[in-house]
mmCIF file as Biopython writes it, N, C-alpha, C and O atoms, coordinates in Angstrom:
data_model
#
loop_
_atom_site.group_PDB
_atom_site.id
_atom_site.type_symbol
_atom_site.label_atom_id
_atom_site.label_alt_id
_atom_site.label_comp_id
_atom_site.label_asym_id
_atom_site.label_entity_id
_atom_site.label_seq_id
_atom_site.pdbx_PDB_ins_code
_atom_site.Cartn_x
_atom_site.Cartn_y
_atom_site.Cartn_z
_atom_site.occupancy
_atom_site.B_iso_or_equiv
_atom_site.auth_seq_id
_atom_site.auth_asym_id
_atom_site.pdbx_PDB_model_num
ATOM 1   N N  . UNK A ? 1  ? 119.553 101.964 112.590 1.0 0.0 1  A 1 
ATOM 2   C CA . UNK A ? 1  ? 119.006 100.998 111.668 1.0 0.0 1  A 1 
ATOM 3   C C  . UNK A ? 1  ? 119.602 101.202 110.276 1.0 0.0 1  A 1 
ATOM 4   O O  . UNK A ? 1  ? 120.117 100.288 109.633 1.0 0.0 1  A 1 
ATOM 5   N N  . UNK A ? 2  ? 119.477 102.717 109.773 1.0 0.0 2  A 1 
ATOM 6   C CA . UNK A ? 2  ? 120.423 102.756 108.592 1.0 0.0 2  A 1 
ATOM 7   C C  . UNK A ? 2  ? 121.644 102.097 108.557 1.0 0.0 2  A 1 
ATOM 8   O O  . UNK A ? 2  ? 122.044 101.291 107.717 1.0 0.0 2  A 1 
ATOM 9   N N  . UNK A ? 3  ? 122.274 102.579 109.690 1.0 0.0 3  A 1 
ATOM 10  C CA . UNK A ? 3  ? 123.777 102.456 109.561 1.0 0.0 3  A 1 
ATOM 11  C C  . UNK A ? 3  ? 124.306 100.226 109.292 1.0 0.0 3  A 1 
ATOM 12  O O  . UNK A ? 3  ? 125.279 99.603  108.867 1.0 0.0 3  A 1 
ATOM 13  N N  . UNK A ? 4  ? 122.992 99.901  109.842 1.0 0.0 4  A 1 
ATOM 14  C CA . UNK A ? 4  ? 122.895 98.024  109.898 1.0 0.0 4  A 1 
ATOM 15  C C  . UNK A ? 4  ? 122.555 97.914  108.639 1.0 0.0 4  A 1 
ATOM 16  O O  . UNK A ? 4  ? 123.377 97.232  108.028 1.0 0.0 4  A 1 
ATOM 17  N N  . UNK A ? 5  ? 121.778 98.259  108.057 1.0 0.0 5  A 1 
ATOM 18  C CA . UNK A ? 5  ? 121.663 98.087  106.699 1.0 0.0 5  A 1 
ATOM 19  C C  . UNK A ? 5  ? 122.295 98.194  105.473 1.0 0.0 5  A 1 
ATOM 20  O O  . UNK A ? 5  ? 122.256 97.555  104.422 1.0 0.0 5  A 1 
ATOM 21  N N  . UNK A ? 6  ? 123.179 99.647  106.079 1.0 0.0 6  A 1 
ATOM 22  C CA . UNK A ? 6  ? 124.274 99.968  105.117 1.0 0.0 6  A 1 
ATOM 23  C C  . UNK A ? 6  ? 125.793 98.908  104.877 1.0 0.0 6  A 1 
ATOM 24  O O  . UNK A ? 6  ? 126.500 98.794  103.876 1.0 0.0 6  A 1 
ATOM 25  N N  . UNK A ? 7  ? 125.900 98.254  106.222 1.0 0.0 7  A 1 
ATOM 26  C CA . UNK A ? 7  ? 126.496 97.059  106.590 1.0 0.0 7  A 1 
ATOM 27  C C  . UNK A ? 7  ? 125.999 96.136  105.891 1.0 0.0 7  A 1 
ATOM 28  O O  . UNK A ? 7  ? 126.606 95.948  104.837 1.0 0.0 7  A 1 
ATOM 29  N N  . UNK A ? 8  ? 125.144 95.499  106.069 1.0 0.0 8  A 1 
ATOM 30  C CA . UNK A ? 8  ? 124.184 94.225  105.622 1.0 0.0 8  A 1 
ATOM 31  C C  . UNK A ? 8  ? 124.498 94.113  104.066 1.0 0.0 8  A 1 
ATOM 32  O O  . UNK A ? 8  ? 124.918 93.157  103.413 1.0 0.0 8  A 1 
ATOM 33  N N  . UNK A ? 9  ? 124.078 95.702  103.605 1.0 0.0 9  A 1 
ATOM 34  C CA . UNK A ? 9  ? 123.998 95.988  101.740 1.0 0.0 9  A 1 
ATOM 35  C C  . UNK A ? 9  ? 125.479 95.990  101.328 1.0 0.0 9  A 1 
ATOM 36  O O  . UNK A ? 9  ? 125.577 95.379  100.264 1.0 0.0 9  A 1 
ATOM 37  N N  . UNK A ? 10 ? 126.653 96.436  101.752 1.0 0.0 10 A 1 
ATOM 38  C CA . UNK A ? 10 ? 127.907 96.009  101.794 1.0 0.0 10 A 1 
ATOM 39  C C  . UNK A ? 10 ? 128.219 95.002  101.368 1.0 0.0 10 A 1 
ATOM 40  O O  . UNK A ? 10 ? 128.707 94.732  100.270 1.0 0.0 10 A 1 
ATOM 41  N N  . UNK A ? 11 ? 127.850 94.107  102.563 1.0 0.0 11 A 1 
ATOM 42  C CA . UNK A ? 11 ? 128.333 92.687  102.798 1.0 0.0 11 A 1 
ATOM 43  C C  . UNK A ? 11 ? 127.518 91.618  101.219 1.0 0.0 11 A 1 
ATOM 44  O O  . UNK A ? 11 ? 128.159 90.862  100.488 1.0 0.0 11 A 1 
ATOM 45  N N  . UNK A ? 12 ? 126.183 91.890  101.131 1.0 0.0 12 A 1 
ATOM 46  C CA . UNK A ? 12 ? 125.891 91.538  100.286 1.0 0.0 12 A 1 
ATOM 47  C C  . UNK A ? 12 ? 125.956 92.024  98.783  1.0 0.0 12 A 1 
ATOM 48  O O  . UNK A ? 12 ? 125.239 91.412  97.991  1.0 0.0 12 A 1 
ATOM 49  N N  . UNK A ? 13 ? 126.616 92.900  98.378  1.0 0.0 13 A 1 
ATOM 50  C CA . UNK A ? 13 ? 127.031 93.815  97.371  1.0 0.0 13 A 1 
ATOM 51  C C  . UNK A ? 13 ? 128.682 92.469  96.948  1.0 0.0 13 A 1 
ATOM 52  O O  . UNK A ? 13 ? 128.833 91.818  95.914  1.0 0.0 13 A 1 
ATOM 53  N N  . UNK A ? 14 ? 129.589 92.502  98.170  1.0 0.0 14 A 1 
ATOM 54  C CA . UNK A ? 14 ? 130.730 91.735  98.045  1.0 0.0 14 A 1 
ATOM 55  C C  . UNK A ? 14 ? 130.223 90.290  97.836  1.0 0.0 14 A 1 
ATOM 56  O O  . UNK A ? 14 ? 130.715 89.699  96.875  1.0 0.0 14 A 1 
ATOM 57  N N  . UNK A ? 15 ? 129.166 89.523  98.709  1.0 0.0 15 A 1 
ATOM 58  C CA . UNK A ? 15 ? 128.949 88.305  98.438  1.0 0.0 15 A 1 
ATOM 59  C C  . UNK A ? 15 ? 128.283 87.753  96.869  1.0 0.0 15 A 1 
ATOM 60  O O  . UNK A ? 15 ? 128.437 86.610  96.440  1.0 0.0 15 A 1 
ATOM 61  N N  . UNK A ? 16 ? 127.543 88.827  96.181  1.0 0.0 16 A 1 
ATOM 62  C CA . UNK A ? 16 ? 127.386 88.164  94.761  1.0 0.0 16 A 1 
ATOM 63  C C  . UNK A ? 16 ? 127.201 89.140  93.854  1.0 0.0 16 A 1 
ATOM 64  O O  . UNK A ? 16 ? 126.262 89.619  93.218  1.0 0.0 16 A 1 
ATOM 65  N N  . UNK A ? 17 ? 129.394 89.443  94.078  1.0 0.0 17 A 1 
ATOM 66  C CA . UNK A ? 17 ? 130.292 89.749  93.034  1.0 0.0 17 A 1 
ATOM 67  C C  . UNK A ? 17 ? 130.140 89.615  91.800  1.0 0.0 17 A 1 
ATOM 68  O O  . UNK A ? 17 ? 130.107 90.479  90.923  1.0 0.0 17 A 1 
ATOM 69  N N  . UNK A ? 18 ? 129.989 87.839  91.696  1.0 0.0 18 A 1 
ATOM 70  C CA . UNK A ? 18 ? 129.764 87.272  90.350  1.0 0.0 18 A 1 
ATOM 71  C C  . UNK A ? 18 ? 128.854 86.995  89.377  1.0 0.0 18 A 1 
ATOM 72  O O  . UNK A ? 18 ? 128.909 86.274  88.381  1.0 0.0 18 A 1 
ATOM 73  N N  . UNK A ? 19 ? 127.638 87.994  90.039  1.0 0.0 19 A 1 
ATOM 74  C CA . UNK A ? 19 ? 126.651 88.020  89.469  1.0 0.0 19 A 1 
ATOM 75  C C  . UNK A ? 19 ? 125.906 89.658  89.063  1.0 0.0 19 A 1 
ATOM 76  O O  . UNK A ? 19 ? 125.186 90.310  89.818  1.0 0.0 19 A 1 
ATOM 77  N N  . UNK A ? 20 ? 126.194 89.914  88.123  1.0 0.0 20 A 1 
ATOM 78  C CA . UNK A ? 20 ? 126.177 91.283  87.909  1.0 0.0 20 A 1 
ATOM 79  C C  . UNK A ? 20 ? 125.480 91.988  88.218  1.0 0.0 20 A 1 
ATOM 80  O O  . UNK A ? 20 ? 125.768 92.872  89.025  1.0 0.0 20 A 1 
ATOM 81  N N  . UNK A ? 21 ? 124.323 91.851  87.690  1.0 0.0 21 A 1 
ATOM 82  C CA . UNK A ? 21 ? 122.783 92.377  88.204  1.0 0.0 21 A 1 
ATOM 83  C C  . UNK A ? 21 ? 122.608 92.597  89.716  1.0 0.0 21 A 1 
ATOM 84  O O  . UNK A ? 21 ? 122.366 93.638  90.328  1.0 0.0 21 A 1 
ATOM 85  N N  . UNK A ? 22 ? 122.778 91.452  90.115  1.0 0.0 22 A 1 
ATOM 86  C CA . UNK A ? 22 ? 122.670 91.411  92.042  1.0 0.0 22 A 1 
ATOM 87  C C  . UNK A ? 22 ? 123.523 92.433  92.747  1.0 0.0 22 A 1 
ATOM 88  O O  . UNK A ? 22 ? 123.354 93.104  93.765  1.0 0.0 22 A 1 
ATOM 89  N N  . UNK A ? 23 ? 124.641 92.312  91.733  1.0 0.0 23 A 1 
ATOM 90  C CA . UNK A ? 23 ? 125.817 93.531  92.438  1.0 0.0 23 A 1 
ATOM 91  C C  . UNK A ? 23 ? 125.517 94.323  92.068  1.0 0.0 23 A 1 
ATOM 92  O O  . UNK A ? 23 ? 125.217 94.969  93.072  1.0 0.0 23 A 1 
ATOM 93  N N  . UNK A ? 24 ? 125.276 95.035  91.087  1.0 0.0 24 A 1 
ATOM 94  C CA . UNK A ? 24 ? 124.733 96.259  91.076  1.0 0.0 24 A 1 
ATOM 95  C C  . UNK A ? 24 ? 123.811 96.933  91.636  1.0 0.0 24 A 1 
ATOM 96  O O  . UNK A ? 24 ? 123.753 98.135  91.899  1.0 0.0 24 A 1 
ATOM 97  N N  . UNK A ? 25 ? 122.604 95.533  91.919  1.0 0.0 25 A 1 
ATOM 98  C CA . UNK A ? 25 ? 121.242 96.290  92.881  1.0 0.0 25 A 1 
ATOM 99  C C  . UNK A ? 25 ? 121.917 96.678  94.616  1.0 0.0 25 A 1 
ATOM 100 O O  . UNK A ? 25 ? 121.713 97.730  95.222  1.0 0.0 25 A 1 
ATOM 101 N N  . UNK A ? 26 ? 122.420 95.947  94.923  1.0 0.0 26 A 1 
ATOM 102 C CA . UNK A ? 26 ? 123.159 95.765  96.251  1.0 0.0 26 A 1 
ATOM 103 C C  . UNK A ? 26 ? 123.804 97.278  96.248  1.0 0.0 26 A 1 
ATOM 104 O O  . UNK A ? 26 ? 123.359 98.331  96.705  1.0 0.0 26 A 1 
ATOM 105 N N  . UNK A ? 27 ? 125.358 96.894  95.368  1.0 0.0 27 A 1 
ATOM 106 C CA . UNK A ? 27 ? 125.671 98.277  95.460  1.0 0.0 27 A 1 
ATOM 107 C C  . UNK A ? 27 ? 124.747 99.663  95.646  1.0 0.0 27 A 1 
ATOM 108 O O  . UNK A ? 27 ? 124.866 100.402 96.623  1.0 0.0 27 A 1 
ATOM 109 N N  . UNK A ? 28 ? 123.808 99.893  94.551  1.0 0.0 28 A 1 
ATOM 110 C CA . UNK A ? 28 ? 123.114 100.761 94.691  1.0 0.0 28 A 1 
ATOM 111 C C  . UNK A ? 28 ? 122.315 101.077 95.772  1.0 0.0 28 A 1 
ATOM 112 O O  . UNK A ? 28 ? 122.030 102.252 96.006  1.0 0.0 28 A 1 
ATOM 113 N N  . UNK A ? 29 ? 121.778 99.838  96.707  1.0 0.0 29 A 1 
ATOM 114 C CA . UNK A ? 29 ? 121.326 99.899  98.428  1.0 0.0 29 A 1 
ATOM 115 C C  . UNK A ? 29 ? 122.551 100.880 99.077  1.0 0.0 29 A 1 
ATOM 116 O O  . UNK A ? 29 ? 122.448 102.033 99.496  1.0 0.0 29 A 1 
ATOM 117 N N  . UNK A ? 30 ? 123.669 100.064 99.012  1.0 0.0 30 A 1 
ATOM 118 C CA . UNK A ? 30 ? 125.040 100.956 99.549  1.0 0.0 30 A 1 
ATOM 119 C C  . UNK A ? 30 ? 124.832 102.161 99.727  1.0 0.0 30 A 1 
ATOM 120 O O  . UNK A ? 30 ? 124.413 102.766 100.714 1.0 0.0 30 A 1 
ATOM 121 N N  . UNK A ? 31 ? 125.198 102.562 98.545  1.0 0.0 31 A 1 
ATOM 122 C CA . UNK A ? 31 ? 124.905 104.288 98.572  1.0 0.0 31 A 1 
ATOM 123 C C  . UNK A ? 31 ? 123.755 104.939 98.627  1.0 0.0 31 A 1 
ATOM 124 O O  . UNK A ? 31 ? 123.783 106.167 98.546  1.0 0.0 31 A 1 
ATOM 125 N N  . UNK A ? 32 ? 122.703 104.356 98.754  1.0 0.0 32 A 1 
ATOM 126 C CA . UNK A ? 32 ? 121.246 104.999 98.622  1.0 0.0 32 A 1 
ATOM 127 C C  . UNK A ? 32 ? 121.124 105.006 100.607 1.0 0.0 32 A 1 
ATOM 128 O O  . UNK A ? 32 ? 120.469 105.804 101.277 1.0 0.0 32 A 1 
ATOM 129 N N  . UNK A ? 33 ? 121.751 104.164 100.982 1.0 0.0 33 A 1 
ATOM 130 C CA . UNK A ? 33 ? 122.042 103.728 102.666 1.0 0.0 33 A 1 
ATOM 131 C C  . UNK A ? 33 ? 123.178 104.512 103.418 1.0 0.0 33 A 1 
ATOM 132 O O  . UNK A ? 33 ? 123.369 105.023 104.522 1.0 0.0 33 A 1 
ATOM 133 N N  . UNK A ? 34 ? 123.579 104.399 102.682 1.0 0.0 34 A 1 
ATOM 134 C CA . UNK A ? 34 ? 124.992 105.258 103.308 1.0 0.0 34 A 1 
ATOM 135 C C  . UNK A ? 34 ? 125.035 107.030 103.156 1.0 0.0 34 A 1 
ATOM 136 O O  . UNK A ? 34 ? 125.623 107.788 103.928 1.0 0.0 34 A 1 
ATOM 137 N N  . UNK A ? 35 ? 124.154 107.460 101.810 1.0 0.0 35 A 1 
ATOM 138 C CA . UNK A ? 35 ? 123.159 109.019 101.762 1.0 0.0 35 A 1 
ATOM 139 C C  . UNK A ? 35 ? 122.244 109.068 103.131 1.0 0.0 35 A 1 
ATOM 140 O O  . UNK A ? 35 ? 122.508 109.674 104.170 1.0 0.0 35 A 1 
ATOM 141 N N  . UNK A ? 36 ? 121.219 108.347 102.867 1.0 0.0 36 A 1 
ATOM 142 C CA . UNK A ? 36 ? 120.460 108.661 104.224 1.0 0.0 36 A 1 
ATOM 143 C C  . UNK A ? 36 ? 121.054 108.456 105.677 1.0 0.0 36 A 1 
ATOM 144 O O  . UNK A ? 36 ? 120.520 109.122 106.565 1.0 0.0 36 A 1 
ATOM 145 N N  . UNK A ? 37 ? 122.014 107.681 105.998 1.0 0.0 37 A 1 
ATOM 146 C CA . UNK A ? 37 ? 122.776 107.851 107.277 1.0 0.0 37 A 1 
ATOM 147 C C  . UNK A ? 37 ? 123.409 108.494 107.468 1.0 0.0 37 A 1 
ATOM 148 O O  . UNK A ? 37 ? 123.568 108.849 108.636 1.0 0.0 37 A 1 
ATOM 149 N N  . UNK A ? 38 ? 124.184 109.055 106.403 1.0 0.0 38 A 1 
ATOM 150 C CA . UNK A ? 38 ? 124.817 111.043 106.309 1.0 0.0 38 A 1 
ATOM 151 C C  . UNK A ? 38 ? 123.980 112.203 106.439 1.0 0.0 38 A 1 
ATOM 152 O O  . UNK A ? 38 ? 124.330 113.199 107.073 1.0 0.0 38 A 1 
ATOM 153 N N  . UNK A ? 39 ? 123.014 112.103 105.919 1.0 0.0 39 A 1 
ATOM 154 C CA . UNK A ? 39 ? 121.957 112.966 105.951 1.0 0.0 39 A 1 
ATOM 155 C C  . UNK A ? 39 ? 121.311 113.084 107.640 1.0 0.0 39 A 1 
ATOM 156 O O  . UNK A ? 39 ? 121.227 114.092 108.342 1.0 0.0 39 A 1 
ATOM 157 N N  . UNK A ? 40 ? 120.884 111.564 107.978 1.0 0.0 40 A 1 
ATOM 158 C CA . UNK A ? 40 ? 120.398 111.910 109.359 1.0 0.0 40 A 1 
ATOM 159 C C  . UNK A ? 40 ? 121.524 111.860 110.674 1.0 0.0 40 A 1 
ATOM 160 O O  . UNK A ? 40 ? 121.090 111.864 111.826 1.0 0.0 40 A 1 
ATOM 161 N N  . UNK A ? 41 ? 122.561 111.826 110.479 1.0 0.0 41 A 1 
ATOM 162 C CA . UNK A ? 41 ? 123.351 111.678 111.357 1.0 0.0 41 A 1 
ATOM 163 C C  . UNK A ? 41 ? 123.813 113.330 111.510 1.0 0.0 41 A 1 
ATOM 164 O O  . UNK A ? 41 ? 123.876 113.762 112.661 1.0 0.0 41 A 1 
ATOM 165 N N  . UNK A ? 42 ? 123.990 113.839 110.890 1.0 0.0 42 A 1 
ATOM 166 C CA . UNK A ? 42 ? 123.939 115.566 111.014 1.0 0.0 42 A 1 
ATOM 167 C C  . UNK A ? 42 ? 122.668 115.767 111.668 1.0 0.0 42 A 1 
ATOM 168 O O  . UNK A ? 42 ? 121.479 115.507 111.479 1.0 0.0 42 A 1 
ATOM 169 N N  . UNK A ? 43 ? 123.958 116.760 113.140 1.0 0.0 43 A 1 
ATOM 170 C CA . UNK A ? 43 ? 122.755 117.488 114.090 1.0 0.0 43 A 1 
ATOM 171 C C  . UNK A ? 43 ? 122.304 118.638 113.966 1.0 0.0 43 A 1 
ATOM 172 O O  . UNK A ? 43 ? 122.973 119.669 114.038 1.0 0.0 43 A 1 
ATOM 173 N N  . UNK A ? 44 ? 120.733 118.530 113.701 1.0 0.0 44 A 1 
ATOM 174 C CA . UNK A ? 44 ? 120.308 119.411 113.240 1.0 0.0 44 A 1 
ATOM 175 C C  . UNK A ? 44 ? 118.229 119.587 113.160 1.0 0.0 44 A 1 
ATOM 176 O O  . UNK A ? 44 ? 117.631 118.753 112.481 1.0 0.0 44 A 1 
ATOM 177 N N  . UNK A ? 45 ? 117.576 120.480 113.757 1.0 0.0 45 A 1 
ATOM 178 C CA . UNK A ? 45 ? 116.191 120.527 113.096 1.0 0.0 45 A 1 
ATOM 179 C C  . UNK A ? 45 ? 115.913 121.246 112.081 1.0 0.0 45 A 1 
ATOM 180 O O  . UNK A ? 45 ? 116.214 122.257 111.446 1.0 0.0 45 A 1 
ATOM 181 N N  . UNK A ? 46 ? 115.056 120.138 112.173 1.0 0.0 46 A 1 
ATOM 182 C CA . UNK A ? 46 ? 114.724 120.542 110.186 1.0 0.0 46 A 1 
ATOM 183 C C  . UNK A ? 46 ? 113.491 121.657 110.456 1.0 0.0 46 A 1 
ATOM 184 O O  . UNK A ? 46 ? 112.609 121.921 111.273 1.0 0.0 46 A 1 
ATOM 185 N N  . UNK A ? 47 ? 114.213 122.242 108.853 1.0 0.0 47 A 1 
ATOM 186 C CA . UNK A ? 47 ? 113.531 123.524 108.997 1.0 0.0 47 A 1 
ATOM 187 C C  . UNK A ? 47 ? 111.824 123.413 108.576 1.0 0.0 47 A 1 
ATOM 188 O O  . UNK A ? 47 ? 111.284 122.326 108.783 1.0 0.0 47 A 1 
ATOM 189 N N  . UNK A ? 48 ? 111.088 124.418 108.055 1.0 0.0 48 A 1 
ATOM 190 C CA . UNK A ? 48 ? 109.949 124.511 108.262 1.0 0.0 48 A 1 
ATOM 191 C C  . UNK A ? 48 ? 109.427 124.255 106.553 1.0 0.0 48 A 1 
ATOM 192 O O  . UNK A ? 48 ? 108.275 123.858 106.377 1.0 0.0 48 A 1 
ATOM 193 N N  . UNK A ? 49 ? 110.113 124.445 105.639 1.0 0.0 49 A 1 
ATOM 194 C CA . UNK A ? 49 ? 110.029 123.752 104.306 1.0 0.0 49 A 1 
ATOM 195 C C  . UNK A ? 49 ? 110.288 122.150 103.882 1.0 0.0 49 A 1 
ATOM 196 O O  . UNK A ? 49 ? 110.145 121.654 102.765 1.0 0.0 49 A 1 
ATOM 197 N N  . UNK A ? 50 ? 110.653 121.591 104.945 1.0 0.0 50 A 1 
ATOM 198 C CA . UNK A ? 50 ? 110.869 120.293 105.126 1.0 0.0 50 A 1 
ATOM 199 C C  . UNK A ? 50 ? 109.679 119.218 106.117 1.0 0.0 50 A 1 
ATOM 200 O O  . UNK A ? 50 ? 109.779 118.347 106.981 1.0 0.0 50 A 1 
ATOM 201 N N  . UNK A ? 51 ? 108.470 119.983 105.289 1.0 0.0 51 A 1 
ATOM 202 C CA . UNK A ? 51 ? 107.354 119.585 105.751 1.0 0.0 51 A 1 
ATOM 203 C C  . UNK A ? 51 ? 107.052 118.413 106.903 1.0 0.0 51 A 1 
ATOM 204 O O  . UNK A ? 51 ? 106.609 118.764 107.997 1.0 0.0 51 A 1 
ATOM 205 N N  . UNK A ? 52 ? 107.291 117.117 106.633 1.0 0.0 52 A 1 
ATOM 206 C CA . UNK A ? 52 ? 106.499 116.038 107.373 1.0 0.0 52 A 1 
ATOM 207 C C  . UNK A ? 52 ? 107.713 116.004 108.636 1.0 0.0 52 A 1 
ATOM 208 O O  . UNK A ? 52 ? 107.633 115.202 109.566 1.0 0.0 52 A 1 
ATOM 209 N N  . UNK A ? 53 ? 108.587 116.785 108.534 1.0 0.0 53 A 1 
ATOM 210 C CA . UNK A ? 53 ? 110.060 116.496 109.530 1.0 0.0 53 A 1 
ATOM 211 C C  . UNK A ? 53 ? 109.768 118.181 110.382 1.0 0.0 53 A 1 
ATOM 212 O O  . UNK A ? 53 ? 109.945 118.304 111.594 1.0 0.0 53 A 1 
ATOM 213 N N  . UNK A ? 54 ? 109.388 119.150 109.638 1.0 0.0 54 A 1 
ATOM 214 C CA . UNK A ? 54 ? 109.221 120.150 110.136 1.0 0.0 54 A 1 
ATOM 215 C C  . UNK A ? 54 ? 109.452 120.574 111.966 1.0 0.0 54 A 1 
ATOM 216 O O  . UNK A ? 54 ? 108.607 120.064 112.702 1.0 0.0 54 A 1 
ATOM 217 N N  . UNK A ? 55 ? 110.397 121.343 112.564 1.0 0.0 55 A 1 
ATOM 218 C CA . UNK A ? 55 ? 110.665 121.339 113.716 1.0 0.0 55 A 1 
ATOM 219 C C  . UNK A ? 55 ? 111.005 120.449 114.716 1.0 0.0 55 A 1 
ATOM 220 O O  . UNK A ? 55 ? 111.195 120.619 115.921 1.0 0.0 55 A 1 
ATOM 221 N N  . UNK A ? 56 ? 111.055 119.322 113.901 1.0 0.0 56 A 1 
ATOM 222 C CA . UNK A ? 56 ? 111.547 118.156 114.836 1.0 0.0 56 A 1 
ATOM 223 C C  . UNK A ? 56 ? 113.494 117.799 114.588 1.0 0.0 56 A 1 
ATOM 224 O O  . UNK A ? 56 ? 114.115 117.790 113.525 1.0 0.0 56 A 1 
ATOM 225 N N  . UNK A ? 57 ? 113.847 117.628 115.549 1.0 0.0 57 A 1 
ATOM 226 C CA . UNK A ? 57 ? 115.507 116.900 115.504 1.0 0.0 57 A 1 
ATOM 227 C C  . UNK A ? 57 ? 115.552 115.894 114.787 1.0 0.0 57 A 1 
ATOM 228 O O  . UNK A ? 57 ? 114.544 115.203 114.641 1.0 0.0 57 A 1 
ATOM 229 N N  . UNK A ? 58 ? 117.006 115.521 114.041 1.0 0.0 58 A 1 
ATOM 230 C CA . UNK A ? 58 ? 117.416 114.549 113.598 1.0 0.0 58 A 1 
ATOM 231 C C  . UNK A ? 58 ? 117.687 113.789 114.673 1.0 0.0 58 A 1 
ATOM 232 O O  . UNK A ? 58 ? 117.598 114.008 115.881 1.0 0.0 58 A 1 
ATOM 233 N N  . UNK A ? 59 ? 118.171 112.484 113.784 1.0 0.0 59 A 1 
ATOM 234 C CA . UNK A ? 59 ? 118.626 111.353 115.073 1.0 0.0 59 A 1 
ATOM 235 C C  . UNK A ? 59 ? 120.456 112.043 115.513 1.0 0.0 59 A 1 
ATOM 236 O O  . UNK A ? 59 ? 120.847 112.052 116.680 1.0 0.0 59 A 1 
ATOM 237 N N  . UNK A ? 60 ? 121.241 112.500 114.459 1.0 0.0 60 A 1 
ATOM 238 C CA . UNK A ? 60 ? 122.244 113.310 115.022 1.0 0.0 60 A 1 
ATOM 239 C C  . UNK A ? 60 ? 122.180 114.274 116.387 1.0 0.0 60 A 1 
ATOM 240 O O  . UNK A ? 60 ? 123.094 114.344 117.209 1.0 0.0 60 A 1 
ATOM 241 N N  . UNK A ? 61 ? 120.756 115.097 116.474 1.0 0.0 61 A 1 
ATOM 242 C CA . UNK A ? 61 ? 120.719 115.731 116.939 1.0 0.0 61 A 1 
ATOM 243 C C  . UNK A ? 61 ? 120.493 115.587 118.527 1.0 0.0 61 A 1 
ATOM 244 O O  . UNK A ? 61 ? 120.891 116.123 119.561 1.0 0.0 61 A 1 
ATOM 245 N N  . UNK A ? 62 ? 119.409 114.293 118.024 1.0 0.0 62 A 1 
ATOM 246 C CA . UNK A ? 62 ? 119.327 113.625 119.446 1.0 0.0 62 A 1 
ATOM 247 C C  . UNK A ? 62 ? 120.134 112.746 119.988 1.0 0.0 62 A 1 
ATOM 248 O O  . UNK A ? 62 ? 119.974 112.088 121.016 1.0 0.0 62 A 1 
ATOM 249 N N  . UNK A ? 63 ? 120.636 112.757 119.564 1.0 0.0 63 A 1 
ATOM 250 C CA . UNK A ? 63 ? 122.217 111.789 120.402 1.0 0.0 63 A 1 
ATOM 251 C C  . UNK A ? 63 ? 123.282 112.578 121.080 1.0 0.0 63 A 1 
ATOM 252 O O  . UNK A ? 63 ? 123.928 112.323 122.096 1.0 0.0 63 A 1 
ATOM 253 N N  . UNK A ? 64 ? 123.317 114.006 119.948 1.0 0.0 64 A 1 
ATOM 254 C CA . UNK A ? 64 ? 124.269 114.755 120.793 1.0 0.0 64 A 1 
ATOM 255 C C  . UNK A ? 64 ? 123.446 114.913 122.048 1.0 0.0 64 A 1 
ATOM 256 O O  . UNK A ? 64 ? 123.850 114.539 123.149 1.0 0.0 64 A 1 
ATOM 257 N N  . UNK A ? 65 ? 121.976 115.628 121.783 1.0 0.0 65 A 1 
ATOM 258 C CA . UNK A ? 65 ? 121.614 116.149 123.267 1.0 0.0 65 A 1 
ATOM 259 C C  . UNK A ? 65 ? 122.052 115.020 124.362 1.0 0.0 65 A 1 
ATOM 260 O O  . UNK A ? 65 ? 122.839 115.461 125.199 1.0 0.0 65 A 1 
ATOM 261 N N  . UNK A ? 66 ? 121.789 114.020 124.475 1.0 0.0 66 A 1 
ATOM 262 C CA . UNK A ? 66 ? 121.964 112.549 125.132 1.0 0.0 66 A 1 
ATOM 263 C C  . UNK A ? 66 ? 123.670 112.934 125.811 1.0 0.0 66 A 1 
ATOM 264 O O  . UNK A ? 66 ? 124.015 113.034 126.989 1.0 0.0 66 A 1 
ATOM 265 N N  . UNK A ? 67 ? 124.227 113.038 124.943 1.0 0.0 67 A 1 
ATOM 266 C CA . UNK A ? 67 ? 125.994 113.079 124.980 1.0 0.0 67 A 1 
ATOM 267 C C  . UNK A ? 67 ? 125.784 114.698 125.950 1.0 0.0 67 A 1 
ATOM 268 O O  . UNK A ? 67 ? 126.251 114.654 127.088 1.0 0.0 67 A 1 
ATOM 269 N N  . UNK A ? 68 ? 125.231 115.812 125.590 1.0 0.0 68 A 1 
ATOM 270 C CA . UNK A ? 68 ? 125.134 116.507 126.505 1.0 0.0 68 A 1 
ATOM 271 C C  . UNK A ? 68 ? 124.600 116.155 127.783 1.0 0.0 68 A 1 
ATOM 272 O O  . UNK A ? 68 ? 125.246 116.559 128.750 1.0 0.0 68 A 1 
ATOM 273 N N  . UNK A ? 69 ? 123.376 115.371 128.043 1.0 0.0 69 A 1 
ATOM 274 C CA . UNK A ? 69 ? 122.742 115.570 128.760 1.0 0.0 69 A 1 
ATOM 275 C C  . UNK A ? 69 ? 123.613 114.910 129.657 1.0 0.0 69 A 1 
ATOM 276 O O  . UNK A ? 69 ? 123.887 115.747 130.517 1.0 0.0 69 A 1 
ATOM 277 N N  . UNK A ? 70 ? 124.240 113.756 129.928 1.0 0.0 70 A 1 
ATOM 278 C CA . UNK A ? 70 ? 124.871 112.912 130.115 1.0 0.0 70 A 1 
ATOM 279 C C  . UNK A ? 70 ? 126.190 113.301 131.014 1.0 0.0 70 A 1 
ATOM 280 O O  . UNK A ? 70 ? 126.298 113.077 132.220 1.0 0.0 70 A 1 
ATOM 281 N N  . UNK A ? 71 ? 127.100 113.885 130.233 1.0 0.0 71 A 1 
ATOM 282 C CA . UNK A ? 71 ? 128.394 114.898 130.489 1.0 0.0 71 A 1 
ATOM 283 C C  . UNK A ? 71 ? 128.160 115.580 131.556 1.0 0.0 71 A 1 
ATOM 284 O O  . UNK A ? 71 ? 128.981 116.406 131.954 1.0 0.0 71 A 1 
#
């Protein structure tokens, strides 16, 4: 879902170019979208200071298992 959004905020970042404000909010989706899909795409569980995520897998993490399980 990140990764569609980060698309979507792209696309609309380029479509109103000519309007400054809009591009800038857009842009800023970009990278605020494209951080969190870096962030969860690394496989990995989160540790135990990372409260509400605490011991659970990323979505990285669970895809590899998948790609393992799979293989």
């Amino acid at each position: 879902m990140t990764l569609l959004l980060l698309l979507i905020d792209s696309y609309l970042a380029r479509y109103f170019a000519a309007y400054a404000g809009i591009h800038y909010f857009f842009n800023g989706l970009f990278y605020l979208n494209t951080f969190q899909f870096l962030a969860t795409a690394v496989p990995l569980i989160y540790p135990n200071w990372y409260k509400p995520y605490a011991g659970l897998p990323s979505d990285g993490y669970q895809k590899l298992s998948l790609l393992k399980k799979n293989i």
